[in-house]
DOMARKE-748757 format. One record per residue (C-alpha): x, y, z; residue in three letters. Coordinates in nm, 3 decimals, always signed. Example, Ala and Ser with C-alpha at 12.3 -4.5 7.8 and 13.67 -1.06 7.14 Angstrom:
+1.230, -0.450, +0.780, ALA;
+1.367, -0.106, +0.714, SER;
REM end
This chain:
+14.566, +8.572, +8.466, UNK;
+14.901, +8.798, +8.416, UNK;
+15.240, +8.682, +8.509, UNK;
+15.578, +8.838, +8.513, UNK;
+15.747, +9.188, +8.635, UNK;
+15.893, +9.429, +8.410, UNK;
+15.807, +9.198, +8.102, UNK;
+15.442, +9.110, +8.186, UNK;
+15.192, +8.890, +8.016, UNK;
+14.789, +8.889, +8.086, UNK;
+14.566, +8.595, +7.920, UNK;
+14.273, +8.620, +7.806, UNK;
+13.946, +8.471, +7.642, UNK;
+13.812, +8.057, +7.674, UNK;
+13.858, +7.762, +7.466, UNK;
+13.544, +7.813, +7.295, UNK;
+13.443, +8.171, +7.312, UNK;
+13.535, +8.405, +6.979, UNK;
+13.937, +8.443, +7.035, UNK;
+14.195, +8.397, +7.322, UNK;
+14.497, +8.629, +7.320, UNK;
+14.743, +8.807, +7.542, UNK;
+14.846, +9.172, +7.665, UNK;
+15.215, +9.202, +7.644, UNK;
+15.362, +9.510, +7.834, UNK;
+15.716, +9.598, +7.878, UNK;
+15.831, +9.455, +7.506, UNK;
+16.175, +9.725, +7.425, UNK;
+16.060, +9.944, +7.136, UNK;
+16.270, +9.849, +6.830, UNK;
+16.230, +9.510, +6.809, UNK;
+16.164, +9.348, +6.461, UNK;
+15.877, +9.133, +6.424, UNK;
+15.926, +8.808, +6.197, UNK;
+15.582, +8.704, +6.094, UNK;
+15.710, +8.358, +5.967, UNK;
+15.870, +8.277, +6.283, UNK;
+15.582, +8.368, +6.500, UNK;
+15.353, +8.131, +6.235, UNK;
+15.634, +7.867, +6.293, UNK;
+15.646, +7.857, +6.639, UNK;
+15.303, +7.859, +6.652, UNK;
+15.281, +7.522, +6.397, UNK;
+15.501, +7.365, +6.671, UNK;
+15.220, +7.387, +6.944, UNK;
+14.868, +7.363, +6.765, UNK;
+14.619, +7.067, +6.744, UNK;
+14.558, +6.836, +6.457, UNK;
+14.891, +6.639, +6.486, UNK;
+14.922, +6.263, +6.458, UNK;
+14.947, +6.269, +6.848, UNK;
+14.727, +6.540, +6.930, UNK;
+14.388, +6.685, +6.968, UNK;
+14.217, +6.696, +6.599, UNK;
+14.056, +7.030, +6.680, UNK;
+14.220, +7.234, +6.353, UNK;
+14.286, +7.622, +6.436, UNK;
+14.514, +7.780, +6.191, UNK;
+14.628, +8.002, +6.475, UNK;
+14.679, +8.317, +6.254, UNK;
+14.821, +8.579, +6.519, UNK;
+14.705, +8.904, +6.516, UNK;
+14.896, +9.190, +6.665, UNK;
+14.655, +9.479, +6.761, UNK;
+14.875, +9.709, +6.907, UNK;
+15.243, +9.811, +6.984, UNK;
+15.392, +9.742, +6.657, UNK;
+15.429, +10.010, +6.399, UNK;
+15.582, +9.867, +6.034, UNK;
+15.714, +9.517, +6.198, UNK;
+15.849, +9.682, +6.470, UNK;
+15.816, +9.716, +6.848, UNK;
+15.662, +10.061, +6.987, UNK;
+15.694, +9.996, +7.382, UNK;
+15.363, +10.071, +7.419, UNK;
+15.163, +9.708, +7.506, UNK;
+15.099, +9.486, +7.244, UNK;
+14.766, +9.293, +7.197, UNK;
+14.744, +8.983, +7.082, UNK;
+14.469, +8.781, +6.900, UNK;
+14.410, +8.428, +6.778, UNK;
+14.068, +8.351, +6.666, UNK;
+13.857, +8.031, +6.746, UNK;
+13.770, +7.905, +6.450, UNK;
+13.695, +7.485, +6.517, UNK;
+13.500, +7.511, +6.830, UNK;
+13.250, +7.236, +6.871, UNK;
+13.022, +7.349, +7.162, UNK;
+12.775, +6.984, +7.132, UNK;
+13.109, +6.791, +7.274, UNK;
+13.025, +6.966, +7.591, UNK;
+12.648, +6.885, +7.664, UNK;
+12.660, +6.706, +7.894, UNK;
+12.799, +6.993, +8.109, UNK;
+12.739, +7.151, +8.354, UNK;
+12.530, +6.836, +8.483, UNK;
+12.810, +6.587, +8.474, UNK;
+13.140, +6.746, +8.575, UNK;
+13.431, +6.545, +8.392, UNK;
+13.737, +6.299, +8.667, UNK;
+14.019, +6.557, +8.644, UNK;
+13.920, +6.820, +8.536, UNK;
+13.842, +7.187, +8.669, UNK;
+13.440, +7.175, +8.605, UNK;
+13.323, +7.119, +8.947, UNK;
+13.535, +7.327, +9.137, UNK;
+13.525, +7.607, +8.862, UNK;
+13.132, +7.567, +8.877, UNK;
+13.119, +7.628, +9.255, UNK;
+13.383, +7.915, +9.244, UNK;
+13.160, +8.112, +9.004, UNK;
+12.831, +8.021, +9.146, UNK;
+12.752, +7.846, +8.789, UNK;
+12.817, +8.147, +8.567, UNK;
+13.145, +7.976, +8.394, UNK;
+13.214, +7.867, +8.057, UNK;
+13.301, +7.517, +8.111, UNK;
+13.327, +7.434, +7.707, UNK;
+13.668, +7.288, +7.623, UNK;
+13.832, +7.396, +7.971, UNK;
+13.735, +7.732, +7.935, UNK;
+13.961, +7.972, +8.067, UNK;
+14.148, +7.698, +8.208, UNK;
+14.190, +7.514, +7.869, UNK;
+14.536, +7.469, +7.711, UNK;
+14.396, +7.666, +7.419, UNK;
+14.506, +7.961, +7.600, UNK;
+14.884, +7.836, +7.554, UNK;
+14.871, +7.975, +7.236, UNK;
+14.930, +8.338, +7.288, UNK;
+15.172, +8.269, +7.580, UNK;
+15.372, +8.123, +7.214, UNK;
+15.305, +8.407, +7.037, UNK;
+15.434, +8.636, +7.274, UNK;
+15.751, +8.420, +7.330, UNK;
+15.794, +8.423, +6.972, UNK;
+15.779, +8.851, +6.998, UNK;
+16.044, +8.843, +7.241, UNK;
+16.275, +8.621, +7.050, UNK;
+16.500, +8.801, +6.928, UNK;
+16.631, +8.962, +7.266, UNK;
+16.683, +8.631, +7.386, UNK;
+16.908, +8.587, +6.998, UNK;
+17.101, +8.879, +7.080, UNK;
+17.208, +8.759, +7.469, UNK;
+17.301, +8.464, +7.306, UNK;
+17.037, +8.206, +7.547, UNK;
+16.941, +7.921, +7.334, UNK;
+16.630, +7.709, +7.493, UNK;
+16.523, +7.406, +7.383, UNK;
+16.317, +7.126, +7.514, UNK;
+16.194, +6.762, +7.416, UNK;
+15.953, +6.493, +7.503, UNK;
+16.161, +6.328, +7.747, UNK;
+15.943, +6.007, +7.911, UNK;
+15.645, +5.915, +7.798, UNK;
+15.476, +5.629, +8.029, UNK;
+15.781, +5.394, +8.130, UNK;
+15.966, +5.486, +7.809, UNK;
+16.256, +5.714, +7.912, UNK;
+16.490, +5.897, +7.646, UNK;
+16.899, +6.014, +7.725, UNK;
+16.908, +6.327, +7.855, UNK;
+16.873, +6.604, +7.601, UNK;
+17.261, +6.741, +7.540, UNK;
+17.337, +6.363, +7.465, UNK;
+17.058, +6.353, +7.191, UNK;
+17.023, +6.508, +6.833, UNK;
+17.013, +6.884, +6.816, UNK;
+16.726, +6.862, +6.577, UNK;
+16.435, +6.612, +6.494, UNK;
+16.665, +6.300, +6.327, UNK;
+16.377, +6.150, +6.143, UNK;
+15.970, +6.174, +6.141, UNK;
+15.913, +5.955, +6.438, UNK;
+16.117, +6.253, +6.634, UNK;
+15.977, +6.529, +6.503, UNK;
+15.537, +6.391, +6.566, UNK;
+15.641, +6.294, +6.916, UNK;
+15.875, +6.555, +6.922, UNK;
+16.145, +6.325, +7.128, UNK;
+16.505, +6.406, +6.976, UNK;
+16.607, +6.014, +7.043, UNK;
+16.508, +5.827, +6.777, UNK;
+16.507, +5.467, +6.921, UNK;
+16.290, +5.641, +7.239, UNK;
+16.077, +5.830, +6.988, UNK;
+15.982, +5.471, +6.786, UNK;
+15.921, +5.334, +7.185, UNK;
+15.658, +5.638, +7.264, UNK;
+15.478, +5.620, +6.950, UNK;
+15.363, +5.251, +7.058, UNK;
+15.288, +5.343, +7.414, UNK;
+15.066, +5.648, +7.307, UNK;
+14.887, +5.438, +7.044, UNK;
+14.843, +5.127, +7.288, UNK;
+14.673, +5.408, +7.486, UNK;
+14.477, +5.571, +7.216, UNK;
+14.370, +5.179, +7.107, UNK;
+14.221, +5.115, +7.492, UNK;
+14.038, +5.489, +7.446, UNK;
+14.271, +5.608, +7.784, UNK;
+14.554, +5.846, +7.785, UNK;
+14.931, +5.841, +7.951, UNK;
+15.093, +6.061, +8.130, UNK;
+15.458, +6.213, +7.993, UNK;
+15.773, +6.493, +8.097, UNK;
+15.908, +6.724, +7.913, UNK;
+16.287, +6.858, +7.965, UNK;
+16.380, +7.197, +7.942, UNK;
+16.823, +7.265, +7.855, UNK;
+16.859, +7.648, +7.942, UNK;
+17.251, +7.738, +7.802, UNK;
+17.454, +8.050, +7.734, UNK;
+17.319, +8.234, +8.028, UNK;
+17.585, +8.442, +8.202, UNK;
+17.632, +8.471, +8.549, UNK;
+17.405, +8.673, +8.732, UNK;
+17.026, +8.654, +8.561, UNK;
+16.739, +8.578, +8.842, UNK;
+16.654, +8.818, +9.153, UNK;
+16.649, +8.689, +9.553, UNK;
+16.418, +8.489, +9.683, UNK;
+16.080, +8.482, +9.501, UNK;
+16.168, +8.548, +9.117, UNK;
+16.517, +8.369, +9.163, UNK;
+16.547, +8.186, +8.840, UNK;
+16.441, +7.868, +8.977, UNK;
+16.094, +8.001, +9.222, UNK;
+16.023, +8.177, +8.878, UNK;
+16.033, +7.925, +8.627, UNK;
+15.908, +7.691, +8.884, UNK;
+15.589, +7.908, +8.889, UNK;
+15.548, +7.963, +8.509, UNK;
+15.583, +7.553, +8.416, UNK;
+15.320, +7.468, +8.717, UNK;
+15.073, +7.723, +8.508, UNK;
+15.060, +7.502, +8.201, UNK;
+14.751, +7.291, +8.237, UNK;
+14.800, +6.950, +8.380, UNK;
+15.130, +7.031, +8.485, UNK;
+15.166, +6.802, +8.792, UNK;
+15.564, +6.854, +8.894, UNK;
+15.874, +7.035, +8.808, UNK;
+16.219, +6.971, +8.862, UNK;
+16.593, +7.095, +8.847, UNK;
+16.916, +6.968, +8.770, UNK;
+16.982, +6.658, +8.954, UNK;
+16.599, +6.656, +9.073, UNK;
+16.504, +6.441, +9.413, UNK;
+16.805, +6.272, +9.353, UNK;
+17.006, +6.433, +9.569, UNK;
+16.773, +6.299, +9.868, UNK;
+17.038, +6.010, +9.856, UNK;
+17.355, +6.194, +9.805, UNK;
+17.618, +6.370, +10.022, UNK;
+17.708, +6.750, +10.028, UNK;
+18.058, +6.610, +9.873, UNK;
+17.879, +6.382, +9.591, UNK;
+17.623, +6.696, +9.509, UNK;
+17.853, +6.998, +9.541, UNK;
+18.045, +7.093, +9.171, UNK;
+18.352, +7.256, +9.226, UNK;
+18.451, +7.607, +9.068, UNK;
+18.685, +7.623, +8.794, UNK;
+18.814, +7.849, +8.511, UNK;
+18.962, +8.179, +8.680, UNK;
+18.849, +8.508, +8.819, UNK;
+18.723, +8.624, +8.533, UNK;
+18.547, +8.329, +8.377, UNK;
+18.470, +8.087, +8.652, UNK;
+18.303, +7.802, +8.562, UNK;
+18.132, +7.538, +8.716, UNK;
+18.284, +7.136, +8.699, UNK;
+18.177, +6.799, +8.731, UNK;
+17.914, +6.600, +8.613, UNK;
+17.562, +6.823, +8.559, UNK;
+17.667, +7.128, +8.791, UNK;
+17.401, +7.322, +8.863, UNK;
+17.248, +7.595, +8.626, UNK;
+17.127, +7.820, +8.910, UNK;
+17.237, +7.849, +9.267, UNK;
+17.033, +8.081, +9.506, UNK;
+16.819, +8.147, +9.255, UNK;
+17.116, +8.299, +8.967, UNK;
+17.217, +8.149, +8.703, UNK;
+17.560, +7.999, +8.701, UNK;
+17.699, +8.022, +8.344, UNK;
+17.621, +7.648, +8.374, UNK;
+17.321, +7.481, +8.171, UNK;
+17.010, +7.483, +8.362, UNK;
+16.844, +7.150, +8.315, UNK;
+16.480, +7.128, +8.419, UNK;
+16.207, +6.831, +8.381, UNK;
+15.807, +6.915, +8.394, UNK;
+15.580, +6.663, +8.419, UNK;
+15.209, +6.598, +8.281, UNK;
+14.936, +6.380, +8.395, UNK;
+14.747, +6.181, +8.153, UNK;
+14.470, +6.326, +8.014, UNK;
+14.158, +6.389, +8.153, UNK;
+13.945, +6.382, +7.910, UNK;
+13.938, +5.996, +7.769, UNK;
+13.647, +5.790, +7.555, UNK;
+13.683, +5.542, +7.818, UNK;
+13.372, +5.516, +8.049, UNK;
+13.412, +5.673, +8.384, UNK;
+13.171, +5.764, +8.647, UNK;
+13.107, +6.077, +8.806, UNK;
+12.855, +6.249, +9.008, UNK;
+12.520, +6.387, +8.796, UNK;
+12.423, +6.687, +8.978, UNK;
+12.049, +6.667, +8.843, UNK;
+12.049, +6.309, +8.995, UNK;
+12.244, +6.336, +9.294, UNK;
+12.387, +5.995, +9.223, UNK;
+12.762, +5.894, +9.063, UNK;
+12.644, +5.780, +8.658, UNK;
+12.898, +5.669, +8.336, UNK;
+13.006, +5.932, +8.118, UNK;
+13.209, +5.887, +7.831, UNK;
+13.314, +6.178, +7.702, UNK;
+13.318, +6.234, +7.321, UNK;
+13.512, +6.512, +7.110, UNK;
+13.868, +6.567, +6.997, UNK;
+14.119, +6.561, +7.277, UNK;
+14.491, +6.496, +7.300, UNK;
+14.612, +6.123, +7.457, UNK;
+14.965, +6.253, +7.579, UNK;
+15.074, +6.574, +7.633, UNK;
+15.422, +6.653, +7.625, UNK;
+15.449, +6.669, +7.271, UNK;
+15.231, +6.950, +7.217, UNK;
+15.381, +7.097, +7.578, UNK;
+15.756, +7.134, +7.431, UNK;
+15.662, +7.448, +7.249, UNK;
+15.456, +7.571, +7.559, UNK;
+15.742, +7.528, +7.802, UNK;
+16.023, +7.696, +7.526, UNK;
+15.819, +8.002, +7.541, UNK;
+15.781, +7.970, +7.938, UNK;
+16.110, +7.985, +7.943, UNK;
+16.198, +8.247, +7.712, UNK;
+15.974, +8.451, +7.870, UNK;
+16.071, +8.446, +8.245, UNK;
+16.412, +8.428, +8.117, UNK;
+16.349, +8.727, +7.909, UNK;
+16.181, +8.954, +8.182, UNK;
+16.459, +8.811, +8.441, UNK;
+16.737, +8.970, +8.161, UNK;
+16.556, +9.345, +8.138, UNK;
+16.540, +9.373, +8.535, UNK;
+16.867, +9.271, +8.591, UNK;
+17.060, +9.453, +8.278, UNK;
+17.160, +9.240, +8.065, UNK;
+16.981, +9.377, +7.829, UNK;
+17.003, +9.743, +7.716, UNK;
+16.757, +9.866, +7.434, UNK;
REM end
């Protein structure tokens, strides 16, 4: 479960075992670690919101290794985040009834029975939380180069928001900052949808978009970790992740080269790209141009409402209504998953091409 090159992150632990947590290798030495912005960004992505899971983990972050009096050694850095609001009796009804949509079956069969199916196990968003931890390490290189990332609910069900530079910079009221939409009216619009859903025990599926800017020209390698492959790869790895998209998306299925292509401007030295929306990356480099990305998330999976599956003790398809504390949208708590994506691919993208010097 590791991803990345010269910055490289391995996962580890299940949603209800003791602790989940993360190797981080390739961190600069030197860096200074904020403990308050590390607990912040961690606030942003935890259960027990209005419109999330009421599982309660203070996610207190532990670093293990490679930090010596707040700072960065080089050498890897562990980190830890205890479990500390498991409940195990949500799940007993597995392994006999594997939950619609989810990986229990196919998890079940790839380890012969021998997996730890509570809560999603390893597969379980709970393991999101030290992939923001680690993002929240690396923070300040990203400061210093001058990238700012930020991301918003951006569609939940058929309620669609303006794109994210035309919206607030920050959360404009409470409704924004629960839903975590930066457009008020939209954010009032979502609320209703996710409670209409919550009220009929089902769930709704939602996007989140991603505004990359202050890249310069150059960050992303051929081919396979190009910017875009890269990213790509990172926001398909948060659960339930079910599409991704860049700049003007599968739009341009109905436009011409001439409609699609922005034109270069500025001069030799600072080219820039024009038009409306130019793209943020081309062959897989950035352009000096705000790279715009959308990631979308299915509803779900686990819902009150009765559905049936098969009952492997049976043999026969049976109701199951599956009880617990589980999220009915996902983008809001996703935003802070898909920031630290993104700082992090960005991040390792910046060391192996030089743009950043220790």
């Amino acid at each position: 479960m590791s991803l990345g090159g010269v910055l490289r992150l391995t996962l580890f632990g299940t949603s209800h075992g003791p602790r989940v947590g993360a190797f981080l290798e390739g961190v600069p030495k030197g860096i200074t670690i904020n403990s308050d912005a590390i607990q912040e960004a961690m606030n942003q992505r935890k259960p027990g919101g209005r419109y999330a899971s009421k599982r309660k983990e203070p996610d207190v972050v532990e670093l293990l290794s490679g930090v010596e009096n707040s700072t960065t050694t080089g050498e890897v850095i562990e980190i830890s985040i205890q479990n500390s609001d498991a409940k195990s009796k949500d799940y007993s009804f597995l392994p006999n009834q594997p939950r619609p949509g989810h990986q229990d079956m196919v998890m079940m069969k790839k380890t012969d029975g021998k997996a730890d199916l509570r809560g999603g196990g390893t597969s379980s968003a709970r393991l999101t939380a030290p992939i923001v931890a680690a993002a929240a390490i690396i923070t300040p290189i990203i400061e210093e180069l001058k990238i700012s990332v930020n991301a918003h609910v951006s569609s939940i069900g058929e309620i669609t928001s303006p794109q994210i530079s035309e919206c607030p910079p920050k959360w404009a009221n409470n409704a924004c900052r629960e839903i975590r939409c930066r457009d008020p009216v939209s954010a009032e619009k979502m609320i209703k949808i996710v409670e209409n859903s919550r009220m009929n025990q089902d769930s709704i599926g939602s996007e989140v978009e991603l505004q990359i800017s202050g890249m310069p020209i150059g960050i992303g390698e051929p081919w396979f970790d190009g910017i875009e492959p890269y990213l790509a790869r990172a926001m398909m790895s948060v659960p339930a992740a079910r599409g991704v998209e860049f700049g003007k998306g599968f739009s341009v299925v109905g436009m011409t080269g001439s409609e699609h292509n922005s034109p270069w401007g500025g001069n030799k030295e600072n080219p820039v790209l024009l038009g409306e929306k130019p793209d943020g990356a081309l062959a897989g480099l950035s352009t000096g141009s705000d790279l715009l990305c959308k990631i979308a998330f299915k509803p779900p999976s686990s819902i009150p409402k009765e559905q049936v599956t098969l009952n492997l003790e049976t043999n026969q398809q049976e109701p199951l209504r599956v009880k617990g504390r589980h999220d009915p949208v996902l983008a809001p708590r996703a935003v802070a998953v898909v920031e630290a994506m993104a700082k992090f691919v960005i991040t390792d993208l910046a060391i192996r091409g030089g743009f950043y010097n220790e």
